[in-house]
N, C-alpha and C positions, 0 to 999 in steps of 0.2 A: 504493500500500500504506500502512497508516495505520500512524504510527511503533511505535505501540506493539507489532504484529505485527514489524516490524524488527527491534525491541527484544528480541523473543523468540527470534528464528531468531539472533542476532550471538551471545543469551547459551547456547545449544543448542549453537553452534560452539565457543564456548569451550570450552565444559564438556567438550566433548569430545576436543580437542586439550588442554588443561590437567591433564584426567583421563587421559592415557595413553592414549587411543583415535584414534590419527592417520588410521586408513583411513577411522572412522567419521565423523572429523571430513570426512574428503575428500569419501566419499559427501552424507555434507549438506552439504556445501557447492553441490554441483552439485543440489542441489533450491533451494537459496538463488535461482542463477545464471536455473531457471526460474521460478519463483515473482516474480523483479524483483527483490530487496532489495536496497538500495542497497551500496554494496560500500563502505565507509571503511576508515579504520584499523585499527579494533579487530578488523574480519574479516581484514583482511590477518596486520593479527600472529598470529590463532590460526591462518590458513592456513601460514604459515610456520613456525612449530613443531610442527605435525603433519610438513608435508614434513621439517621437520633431525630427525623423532626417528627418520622408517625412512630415510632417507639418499635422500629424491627429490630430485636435485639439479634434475634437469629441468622438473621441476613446479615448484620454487622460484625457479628463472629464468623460468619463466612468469608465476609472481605478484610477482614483481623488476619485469617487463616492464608488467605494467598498474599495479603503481603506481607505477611512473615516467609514465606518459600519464593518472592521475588522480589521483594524489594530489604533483602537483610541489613540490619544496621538504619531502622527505621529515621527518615529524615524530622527535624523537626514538627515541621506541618502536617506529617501524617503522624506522629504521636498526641500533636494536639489533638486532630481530630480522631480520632480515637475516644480520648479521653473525654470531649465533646456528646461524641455518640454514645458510651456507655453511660455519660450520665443524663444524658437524657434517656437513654431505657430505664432507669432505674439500676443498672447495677454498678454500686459504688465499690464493692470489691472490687471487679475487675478494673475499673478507670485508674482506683487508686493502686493498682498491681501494675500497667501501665506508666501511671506518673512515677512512679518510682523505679522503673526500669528505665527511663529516659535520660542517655548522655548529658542532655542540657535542655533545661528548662526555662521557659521565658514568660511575661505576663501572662500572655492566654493561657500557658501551661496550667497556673495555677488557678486565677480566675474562672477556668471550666467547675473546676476542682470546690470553690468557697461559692460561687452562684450556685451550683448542684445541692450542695448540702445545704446551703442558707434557705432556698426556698422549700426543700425538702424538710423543714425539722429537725434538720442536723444541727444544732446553732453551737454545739460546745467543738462539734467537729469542724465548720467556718471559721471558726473565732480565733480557734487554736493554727488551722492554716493560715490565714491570715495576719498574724503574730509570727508564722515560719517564715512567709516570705518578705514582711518587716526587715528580720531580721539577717536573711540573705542579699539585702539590700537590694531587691523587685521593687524598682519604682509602680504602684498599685495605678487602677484607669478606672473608668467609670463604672464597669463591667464586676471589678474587685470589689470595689464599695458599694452597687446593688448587692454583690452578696449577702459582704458583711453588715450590711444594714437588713436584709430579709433574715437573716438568724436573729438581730435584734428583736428586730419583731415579732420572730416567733416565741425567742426566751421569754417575752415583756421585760428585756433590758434597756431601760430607754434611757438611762443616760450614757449608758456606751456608745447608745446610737448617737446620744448629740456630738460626746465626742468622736465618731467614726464622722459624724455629717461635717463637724470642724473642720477634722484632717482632711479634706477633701481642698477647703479651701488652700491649705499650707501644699498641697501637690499640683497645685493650679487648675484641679480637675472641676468644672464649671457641672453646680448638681441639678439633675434632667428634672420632669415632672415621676418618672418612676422612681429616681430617689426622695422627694416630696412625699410619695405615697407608702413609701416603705416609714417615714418617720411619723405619718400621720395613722398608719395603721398599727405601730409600735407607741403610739402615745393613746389611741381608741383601745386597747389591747387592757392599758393600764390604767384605765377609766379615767385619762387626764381628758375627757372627750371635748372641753373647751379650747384646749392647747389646739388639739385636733384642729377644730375649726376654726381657729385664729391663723395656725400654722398654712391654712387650706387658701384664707381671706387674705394673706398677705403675701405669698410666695405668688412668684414672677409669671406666672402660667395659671391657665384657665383647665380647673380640676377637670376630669373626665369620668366616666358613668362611674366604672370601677373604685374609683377612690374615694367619690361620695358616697357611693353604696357601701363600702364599706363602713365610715365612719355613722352612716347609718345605724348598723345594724349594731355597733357599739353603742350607739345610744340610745337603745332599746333595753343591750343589758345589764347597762349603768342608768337608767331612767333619767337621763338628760334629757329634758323638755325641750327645753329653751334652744341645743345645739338642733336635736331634731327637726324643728320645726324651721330653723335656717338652711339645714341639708337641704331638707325635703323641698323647699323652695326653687332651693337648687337646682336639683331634680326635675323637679316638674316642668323648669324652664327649659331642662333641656329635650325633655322626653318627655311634653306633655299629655301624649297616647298610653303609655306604659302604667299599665293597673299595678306596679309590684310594689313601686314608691307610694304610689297612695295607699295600698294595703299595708304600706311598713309602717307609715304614719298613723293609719288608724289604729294598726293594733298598740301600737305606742300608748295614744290617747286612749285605749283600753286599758291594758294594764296600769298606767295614772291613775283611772278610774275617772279619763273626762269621756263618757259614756257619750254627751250629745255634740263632744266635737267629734269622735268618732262616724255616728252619725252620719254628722254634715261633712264627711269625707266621703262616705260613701255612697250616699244621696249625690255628692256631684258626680262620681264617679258612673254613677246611673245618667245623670242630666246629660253630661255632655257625651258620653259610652266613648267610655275608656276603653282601650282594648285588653282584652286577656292575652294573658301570655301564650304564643303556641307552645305545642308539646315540641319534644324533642325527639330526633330520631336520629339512627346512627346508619351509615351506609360501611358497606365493605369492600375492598377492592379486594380481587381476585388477581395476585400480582405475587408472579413467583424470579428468582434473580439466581440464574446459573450462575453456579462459581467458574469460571473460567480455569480449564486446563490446566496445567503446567506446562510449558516444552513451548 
């Protein structure tokens, strides 16, 4: 095959695993496999982030397996992504059996590594990475600190979050509205639920569904009225179709015991027919990924 056809089919893989298209990435790949294209790095890593984005752990340990028998002395970029893809299936022994097999480790090395756990519930195993690579002198990115800030949250350590949210400014790392969310969800967690919404009212970005909804649902069960009733304002401006915000308000004003503002939530809810929620349904691809030969 003349490279520059190669060249074409590696960059079609990308595009498609980079673009959020993982099945499609799969399916072309297994026209790669007959077609001959040589199989290196760079198809390995987009094969690997199409598997960690729908959670094929199986197929990711298939493409683990041949490139360990052809690409030996794994390059950094394909140990990251590795490490990428197990933890997005869920399995943290093997990423971290991986990470610690690796010549050389670099931000993303670890940052796979304290995002996985952070959001996962790991927070003493975040915490404790992120002090390792502190300490190996890893200048940390944005990527580092959503972690270390989602273990925060999940512990309800929140003043380590404020100071992990500090340290961000002392690394020049400028904090997105997902780190906003992680400190607002790690102060709702800890019933600081006015913090919450100060921190929500005065940070540089206009919240989104998820962050209000969250701090919602903390003020439900901390019986914060007052913050409630500003979310849900919130809310309502942005999604004023959306029956879940008003039913979270009313049962709020239930539980209070304001029985006839409840009520008059739901009475509007009928006036202007608010939509229920659809149900949810789940599709499945039938999407199978030869491992390519050896030789």
């Amino acid at each position: 095959m003349r490279a520059r056809d190669a060249v074409l089919w590696t960059s079609m893989l990308s595009a498609y695993a980079q673009g959020g298209h993982p099945e499609r990435a799969l399916r072309f790949f297994q026209g790669m496999v007959v077609a001959g294209v040589q199989l290196d790095a760079v198809v390995m890593v987009s094969l690997l982030l199409a598997c960690g984005q729908i959670g094929w752990r199986r197929h990711g340990r298939s493409v683990h397996a041949c490139c360990i028998r052809r690409l030996p002395g794994l390059p950094l970029s394909l140990g990251n992504a590795l490490v990428d893809m197990y933890v997005k299936c869920g399995d943290f022994a093997l990423a971290e059996r991986v990470f610690a097999g690796m010549a050389r480790r670099d931000v993303i090395s670890w940052s796979a590594l304290i995002l996985g756990h952070g959001l996962n519930g790991r927070s003493d195993v975040a915490l404790r990475l992120f002090d390792e690579m502190a300490a190996e002198g890893v200048k940390p990115n944005s990527v580092t600190f959503l972690g270390a800030l989602s273990a925060c949250a999940h512990s309800g350590m929140v003043n380590k979050a404020y100071a992990i949210f500090e340290e961000m400014k002392w690394h020049g790392v400028e904090p997105e509205l997902k780190h906003y969310s992680c400190m607002a969800d790690a102060l709702g967690r800890d019933g600081r639920v006015l913090a919450a919404v100060k921190l929500i009212e005065e940070m540089p970005f206009q919240p989104d569904e998820a962050m209000l909804g969250g701090v919602l649902a903390a003020c439900r069960v901390h019986g914060e009225m007052e913050a409630a009733e500003r979310i849900s304002n919130k809310l309502m401006g942005m999604s004023p179709s959306k029956s879940g915000y008003f039913m979270s308000l009313a049962n709020i004003y239930s539980d209070a015991g304001r029985y006839s503002d409840a009520e008059r939530i739901r009475g509007f809810m009928k006036e202007v027919k608010v939509d229920k929620l659809p149900g949810c349904s789940s599709v499945e691809f039938d999407v199978s990924v030869s491992e390519p030969r050896s030789g």
